[in-house]
N, C-alpha and C positions, 0 to 999 in steps of 0.2 A: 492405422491412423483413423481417425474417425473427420476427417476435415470433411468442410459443409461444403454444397457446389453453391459458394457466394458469387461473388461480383469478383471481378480478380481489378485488383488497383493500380493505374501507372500513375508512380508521385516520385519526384524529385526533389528530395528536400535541401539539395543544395541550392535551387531554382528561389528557394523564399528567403525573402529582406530582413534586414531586425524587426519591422514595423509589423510583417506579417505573422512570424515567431511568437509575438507579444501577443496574437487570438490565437493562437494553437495549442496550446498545451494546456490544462486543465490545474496546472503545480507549478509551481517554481523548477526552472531548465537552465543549464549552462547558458545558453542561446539568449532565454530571457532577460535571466538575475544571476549575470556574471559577477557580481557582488554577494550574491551566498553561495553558487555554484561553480567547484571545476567542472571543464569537460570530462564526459565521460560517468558524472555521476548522476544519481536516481533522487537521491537527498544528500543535503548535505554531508558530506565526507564520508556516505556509503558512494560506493563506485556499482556500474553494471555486474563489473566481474566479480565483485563480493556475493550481489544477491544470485547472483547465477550459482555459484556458490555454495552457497546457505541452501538452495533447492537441492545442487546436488548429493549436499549431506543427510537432507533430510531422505532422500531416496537411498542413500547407502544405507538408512538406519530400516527404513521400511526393507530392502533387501535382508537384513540381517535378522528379522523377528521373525519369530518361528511361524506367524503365518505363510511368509512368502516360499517355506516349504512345502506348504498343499495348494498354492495356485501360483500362476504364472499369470494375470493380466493382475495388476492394480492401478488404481486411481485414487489423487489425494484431490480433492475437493475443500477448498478455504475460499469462503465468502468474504467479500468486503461487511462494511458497516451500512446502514442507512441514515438517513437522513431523521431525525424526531421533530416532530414538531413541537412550540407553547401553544400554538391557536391558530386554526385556517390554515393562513401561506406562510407563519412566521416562525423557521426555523429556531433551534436551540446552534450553537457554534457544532458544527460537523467535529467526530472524533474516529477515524477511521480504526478500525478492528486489528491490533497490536500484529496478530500472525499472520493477517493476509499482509501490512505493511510493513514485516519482517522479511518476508517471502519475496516481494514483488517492487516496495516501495512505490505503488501506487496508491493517489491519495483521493480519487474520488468516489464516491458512494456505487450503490448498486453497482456492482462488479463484481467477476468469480475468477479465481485462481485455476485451475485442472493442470496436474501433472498426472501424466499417464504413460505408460510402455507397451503399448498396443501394440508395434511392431520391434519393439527392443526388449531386449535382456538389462535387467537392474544390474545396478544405478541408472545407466541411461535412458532419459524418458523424454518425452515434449512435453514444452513448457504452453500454455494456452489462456490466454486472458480476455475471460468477455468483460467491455465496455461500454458504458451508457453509449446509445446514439449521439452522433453531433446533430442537436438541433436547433439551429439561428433565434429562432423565435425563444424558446427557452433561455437562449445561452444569454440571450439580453437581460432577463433577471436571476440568472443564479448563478452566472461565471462562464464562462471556457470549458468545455468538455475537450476534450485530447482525441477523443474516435479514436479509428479502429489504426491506422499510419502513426497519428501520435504517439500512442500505447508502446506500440512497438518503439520507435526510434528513442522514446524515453526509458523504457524499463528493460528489452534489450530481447523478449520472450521471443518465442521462436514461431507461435501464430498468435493474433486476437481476431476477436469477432465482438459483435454487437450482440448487449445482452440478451435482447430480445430471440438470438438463434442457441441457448445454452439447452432448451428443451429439445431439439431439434439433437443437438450433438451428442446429448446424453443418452437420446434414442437409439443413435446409432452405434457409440462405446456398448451399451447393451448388447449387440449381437455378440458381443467377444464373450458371452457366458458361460461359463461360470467367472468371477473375479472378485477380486474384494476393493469396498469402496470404503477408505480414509476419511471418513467425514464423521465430524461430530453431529451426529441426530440428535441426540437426547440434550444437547445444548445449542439447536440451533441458532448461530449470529445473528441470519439474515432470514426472519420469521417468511417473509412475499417468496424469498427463491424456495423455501422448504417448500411450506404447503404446494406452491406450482412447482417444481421439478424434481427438486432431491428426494421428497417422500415417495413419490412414485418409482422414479430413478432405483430406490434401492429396494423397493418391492420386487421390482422386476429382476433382480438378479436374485434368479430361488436357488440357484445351486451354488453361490458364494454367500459372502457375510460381510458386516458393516464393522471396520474397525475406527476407533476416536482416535487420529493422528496427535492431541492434545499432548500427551506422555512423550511422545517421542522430539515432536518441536519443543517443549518444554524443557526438556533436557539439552536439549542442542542450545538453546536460546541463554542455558546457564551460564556460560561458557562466552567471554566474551574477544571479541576480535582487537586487535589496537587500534581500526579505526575507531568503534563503538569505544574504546576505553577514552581514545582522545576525545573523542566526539561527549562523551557524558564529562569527562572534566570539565569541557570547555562551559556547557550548557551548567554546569553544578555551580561554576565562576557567576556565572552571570547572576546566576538566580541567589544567590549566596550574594553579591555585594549589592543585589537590586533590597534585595530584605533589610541589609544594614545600612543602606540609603532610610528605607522606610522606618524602619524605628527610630529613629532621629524625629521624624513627621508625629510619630503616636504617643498621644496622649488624653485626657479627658475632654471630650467633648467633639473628638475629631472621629466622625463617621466613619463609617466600614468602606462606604461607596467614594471616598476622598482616600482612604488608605489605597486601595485598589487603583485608583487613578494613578496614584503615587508611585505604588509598582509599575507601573506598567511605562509611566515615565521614565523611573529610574534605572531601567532594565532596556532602555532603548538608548541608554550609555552619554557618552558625553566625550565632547572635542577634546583630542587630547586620550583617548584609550588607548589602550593595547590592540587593538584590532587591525588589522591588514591596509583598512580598506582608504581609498584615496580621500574620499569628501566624509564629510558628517554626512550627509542623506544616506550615505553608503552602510557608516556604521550605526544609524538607528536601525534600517530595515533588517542586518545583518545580526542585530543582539536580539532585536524583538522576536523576530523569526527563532530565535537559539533558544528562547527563553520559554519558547511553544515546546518545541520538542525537550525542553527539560521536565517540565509540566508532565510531559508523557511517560517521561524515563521514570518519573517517580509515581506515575497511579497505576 
């Protein structure tokens, strides 16, 4: 194992109200937005035990390629997305990094995935996600961070830590040298984690090598589950009858930035749909939300 000697946490999350729930998480939670989420899920209609899952196959696949014949430690390394900006503090709408959000279903920025088999034999590995710090002052202008407690009870991993200690852990995975590190280098996601940890990270193992996990998640990712098949119906629906709302609206003289509004209107549904949920506030937030993640399904 490579775990850090941190701060060891006593938190009881049955101990916290709906009110307090509502500053904890970083994403939409059962606990939250019982109106997009069952218990037990990460995202909508992915559950814990899918993405746990989805990690273990990708490790079955890493057991099976012919590297894991010449070494016994590996480590897969998938960064999150960052944050870009248009100017100064004024972000672009955040798009998290397809495979670390395949993997983990966490949805906020700066963060790193690590599966690793330090003390097991593949498939079996620990699952490890560093997380932005929680910090108050911050979290007043950019959202809720989830920390290190959150992380865990929402995505279901087996350790997290704070991003700030990933340099520190990777110093320590290093002594298991020789091994091979699953990271894509040559296309790095997350340009701040390469330059500070992973270029060095995989310098330092001179008696292993750097494979691109890319081919392998790619092929896995082909291949889809029934929740993800319901789950992209559902979002294809939405997005499919919010467009033939809008062509009704398009015609000459009718702006780009009034089309757009239009979508985004008619994509947050109307009284009287198909949808579950008990109020109309329940089902704007519930298609609007759907119609993000179809957005995604399709770039």
């Amino acid at each position: 194992m490579s775990a850090l000697p941190l701060q060891t946490f006593f938190f009881s999350f049955s101990a916290l109200t709906n009110a307090t729930w509502r500053r904890y998480f970083g994403q939409p939670a059962a606990e939250t937005h019982p109106h997009l989420m069952q218990e037990g899920e990460v995202t909508p209609g992915i559950s814990q035990a899918e993405f746990k899952a989805r990690r273990q196959q990708l490790m079955e696949a890493v057991a099976n390629s012919p590297a894991a014949q010449r070494f016994q430690k590996h480590i897969v390394v998938v960064p999150s997305a960052t944050k870009v900006y248009m100017s100064a503090n004024i972000p672009y709408v955040f798009r998290q990094n397809t495979d670390f959000l395949y993997l983990c279903g966490f949805q906020e920025p700066d963060s790193l995935l690590v599966l690793e088999n330090t003390e097991k034999n593949l498939p079996d590995h620990t699952s490890v996600l560093f997380v932005p710090k929680k910090d108050p002052a911050r979290e007043m202008w950019e959202g809720t961070r989830s920390g290190i407690e959150g992380a865990i009870k929402l995505t279901g991993v087996n350790e997290a830590y704070n991003s700030d200690d990933i340099g520190q852990y990777l110093r320590n995975f290093a002594q298991h040298e020789p091994f091979i590190a699953w990271y894509d280098h040559l296309r790095p996601v997350h340009v701040g984690f390469h330059n500070q940890h992973l270029a060095d990270f995989i310098s330092a193992n001179k008696g292993g090598f750097v494979e691109s996990p890319r081919t392998l998640l790619h092929k896995q990712r082909l291949v889809k589950s029934p929740s993800e098949i319901a789950l992209m119906g559902k979002t294809c629906n939405i997005a499919a009858n919010a467009f033939k709302e809008v062509m009704k609206y398009s015609r000459p003289g009718v702006r780009a930035n009034c089309l757009m509004r239009s979508i985004l209107f008619s994509s947050a549904g109307k009284k009287g749909s198909n949808c579950f949920e008990e109020n109309e506030r329940s089902i704007v937030k519930e298609r609007f939300f759907y119609l993000q993640m179809a957005l995604k399904c399709q770039s």
